[in-house]
Wavefront OBJ file of the C-alpha trace (Angstrom):
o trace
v -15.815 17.907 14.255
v -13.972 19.783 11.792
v -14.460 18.906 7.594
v -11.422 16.959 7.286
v -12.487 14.290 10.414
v -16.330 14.331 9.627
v -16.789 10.289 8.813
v -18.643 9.141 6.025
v -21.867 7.337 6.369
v -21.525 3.615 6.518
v -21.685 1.342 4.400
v -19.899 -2.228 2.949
v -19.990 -2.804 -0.809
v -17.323 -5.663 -1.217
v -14.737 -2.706 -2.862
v -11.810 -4.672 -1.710
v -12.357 -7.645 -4.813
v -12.991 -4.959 -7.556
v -10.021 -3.421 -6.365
v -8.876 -6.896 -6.924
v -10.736 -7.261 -10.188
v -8.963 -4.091 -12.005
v -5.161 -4.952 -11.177
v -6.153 -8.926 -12.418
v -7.501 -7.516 -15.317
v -4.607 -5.168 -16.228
v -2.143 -7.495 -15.288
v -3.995 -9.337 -17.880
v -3.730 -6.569 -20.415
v 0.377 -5.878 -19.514
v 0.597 -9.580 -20.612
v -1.329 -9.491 -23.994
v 0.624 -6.213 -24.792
v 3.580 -5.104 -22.376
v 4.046 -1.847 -24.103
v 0.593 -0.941 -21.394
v 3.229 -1.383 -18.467
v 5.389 1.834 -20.162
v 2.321 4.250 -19.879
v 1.060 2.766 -16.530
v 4.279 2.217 -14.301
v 5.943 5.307 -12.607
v 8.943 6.775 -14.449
v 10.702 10.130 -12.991
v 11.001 11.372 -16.843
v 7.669 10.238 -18.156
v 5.774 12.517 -15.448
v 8.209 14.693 -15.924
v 7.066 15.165 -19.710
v 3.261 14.950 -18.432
v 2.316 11.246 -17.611
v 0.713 12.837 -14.280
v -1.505 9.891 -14.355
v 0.743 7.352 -13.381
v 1.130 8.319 -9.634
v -1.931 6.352 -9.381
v -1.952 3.729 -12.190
v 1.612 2.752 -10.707
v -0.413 0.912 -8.117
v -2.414 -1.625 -10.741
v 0.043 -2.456 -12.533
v 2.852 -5.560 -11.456
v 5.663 -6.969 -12.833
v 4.904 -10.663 -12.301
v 2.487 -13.359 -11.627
v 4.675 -14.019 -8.374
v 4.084 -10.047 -7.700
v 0.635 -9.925 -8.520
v -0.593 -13.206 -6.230
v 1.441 -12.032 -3.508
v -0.254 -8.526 -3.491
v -3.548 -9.729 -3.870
v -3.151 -12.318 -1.373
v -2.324 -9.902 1.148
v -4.821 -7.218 0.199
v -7.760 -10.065 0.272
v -6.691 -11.132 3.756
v -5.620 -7.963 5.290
v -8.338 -5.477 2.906
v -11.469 -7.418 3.930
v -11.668 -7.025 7.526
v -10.277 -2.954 6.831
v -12.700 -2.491 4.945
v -15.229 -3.927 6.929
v -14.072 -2.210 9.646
v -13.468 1.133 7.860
v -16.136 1.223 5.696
v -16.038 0.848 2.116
v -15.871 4.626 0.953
v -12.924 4.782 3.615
v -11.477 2.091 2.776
v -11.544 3.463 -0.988
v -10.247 6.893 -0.134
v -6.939 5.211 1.980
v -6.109 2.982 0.183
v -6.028 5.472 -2.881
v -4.722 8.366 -0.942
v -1.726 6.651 0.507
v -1.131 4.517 -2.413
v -0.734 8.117 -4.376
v 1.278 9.818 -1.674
v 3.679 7.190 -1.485
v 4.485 7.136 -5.437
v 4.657 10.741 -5.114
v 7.455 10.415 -2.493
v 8.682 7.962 -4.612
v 9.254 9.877 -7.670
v 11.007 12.898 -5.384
v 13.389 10.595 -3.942
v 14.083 8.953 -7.750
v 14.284 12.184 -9.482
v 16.585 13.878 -6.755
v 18.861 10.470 -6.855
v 19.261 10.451 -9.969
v 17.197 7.208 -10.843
v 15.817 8.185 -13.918
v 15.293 5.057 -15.414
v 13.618 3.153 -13.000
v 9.576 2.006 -13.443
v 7.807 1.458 -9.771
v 4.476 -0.769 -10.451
v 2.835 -2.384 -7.843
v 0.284 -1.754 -4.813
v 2.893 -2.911 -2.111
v 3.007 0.744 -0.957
v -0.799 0.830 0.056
v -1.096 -2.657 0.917
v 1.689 -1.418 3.899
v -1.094 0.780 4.991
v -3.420 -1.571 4.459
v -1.343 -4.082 6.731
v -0.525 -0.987 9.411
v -4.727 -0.328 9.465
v -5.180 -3.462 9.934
v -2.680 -3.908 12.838
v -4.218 -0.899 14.422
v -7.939 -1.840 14.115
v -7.188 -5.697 15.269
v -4.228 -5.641 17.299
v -4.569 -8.880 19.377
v -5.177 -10.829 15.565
v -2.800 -13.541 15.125
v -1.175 -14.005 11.617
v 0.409 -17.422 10.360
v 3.882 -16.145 8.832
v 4.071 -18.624 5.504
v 0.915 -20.119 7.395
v 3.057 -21.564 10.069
v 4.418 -19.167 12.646
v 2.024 -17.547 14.495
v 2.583 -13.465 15.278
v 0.277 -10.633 16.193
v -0.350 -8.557 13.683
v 1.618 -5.625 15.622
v 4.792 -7.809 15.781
v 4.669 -8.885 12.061
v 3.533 -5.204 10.432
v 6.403 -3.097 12.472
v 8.742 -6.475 11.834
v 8.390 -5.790 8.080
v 8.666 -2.189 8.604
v 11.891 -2.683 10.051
v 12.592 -5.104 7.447
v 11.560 -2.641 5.207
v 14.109 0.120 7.159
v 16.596 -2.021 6.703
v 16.639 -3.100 3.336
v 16.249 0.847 2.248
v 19.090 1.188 4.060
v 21.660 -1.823 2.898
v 19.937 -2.794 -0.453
v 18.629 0.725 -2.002
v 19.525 -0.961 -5.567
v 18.040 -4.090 -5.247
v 15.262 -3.606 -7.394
v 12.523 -3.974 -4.756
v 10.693 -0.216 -3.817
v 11.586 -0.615 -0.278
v 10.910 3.293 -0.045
v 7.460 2.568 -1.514
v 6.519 0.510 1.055
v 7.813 2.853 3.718
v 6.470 5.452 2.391
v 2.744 3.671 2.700
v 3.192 3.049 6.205
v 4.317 6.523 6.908
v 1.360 7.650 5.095
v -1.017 5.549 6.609
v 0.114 6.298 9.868
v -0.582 10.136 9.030
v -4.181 9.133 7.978
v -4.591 7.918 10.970
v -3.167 10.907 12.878
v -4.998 13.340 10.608
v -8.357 11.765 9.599
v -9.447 9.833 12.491
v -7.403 11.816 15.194
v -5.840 8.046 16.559
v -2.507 7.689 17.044
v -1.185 3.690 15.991
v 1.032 3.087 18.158
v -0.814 3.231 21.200
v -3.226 0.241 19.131
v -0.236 -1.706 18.537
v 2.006 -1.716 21.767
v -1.410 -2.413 23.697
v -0.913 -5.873 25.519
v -3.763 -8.440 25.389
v -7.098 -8.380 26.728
l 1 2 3 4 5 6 7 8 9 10 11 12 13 14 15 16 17 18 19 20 21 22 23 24 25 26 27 28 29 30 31 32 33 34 35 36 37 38 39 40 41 42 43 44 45 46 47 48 49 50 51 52 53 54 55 56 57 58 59 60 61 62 63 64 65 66 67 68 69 70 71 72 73 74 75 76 77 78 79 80 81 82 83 84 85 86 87 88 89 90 91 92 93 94 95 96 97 98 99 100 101 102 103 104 105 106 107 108 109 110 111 112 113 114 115 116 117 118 119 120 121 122 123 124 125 126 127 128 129 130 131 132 133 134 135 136 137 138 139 140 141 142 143 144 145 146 147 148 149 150 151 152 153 154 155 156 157 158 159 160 161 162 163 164 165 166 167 168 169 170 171 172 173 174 175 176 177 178 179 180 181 182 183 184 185 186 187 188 189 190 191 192 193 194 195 196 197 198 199 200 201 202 203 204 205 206 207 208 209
């Protein structure tokens, strides 16, 4: 087993809720002073003069209270069983590493578009690998859509991928970082492919047991 696939020893420390704890708490701090969301969200011109920090503080930081419920909603459902599954210093390292990559993909595609101006905040892009491990590790799980329609958790992560495809496609300028999240899944597929040597899609096309 080569350096890059060598697992790390188990264990389960609950790193899901502080990773819940820190975006609460500078959510908290963007609302007593918003002038925290200019040095933490990613802008194409402010890492351009230097803010190199932001391709991961992008990811705490959220627009809304809408934004921030719905991401922690999903990351406390979906980042729970992952992580219990994973491992906590797993868990850590993809949801960080993807997170990261996909701002960083993020910024390229801004700064060769020309979208200067724009500030991407939010932890949708590793809560879409979050959502794809979680699809892979537990494909026969059913999910209630708005807690009533029931799907398997294959159907409803590549349904919002497509979504996703879609809307990257038709509404680049709607102000929602449908690249972001696309560029999670990609990314979390590639973890997949690279770190544990597992291809997805053979998880999620698998019929029932």
């Amino acid at each position: 087993m080569n350096l890059i696939q060598r697992p790390f020893r188990y264990r389960y420390d609950n790193t899901m809720l502080f990773i819940v704890g820190i975006n609460v708490l500078i959510f908290v701090m963007q609302m007593i002073n918003p002038r925290i969301t200019y040095y933490l969200a990613l802008n194409p011109i402010l890492i351009r003069n230097g803010f190199y920090w932001q391709f991961l503080t992008y990811m705490f930081a959220h627009g809304s209270i809408t934004h921030i419920l719905f991401n922690m909603l999903a990351l406390f459902f979906f980042g729970a069983q992952v992580e219990r599954r994973m491992g906590s210093k797993e868990f850590l390292l993809y949801y960080l590493v993807t997170g990261v990559l996909a701002g960083v993909l993020s910024f390229c595609i801004y700064w060769f578009t020309g979208a200067y101006m724009v500030q991407l905040m939010g932890a949708s892009g590793a809560l879409f690998a979050v959502q794809l491990a979680y699809a892979t590790f537990f494909p026969d799980s059913m999910v209630y859509l708005w807690g009533i329609l029931p799907l398997r958790a294959p159907v409803m992560v590549l349904g919002f991928t497509a979504l996703e495809l879609f809307s990257s496609v038709f509404g680049f300028r709607s102000g929602v970082a449908h690249l972001t999240h696309l560029a999670g899944f990609a990314f979390g597929w590639l973890y997949f492919l690279v770190r544990f040597n597992a291809n997805p899609w053979k998880y999620l096309t698998q019929k029932n047991k």
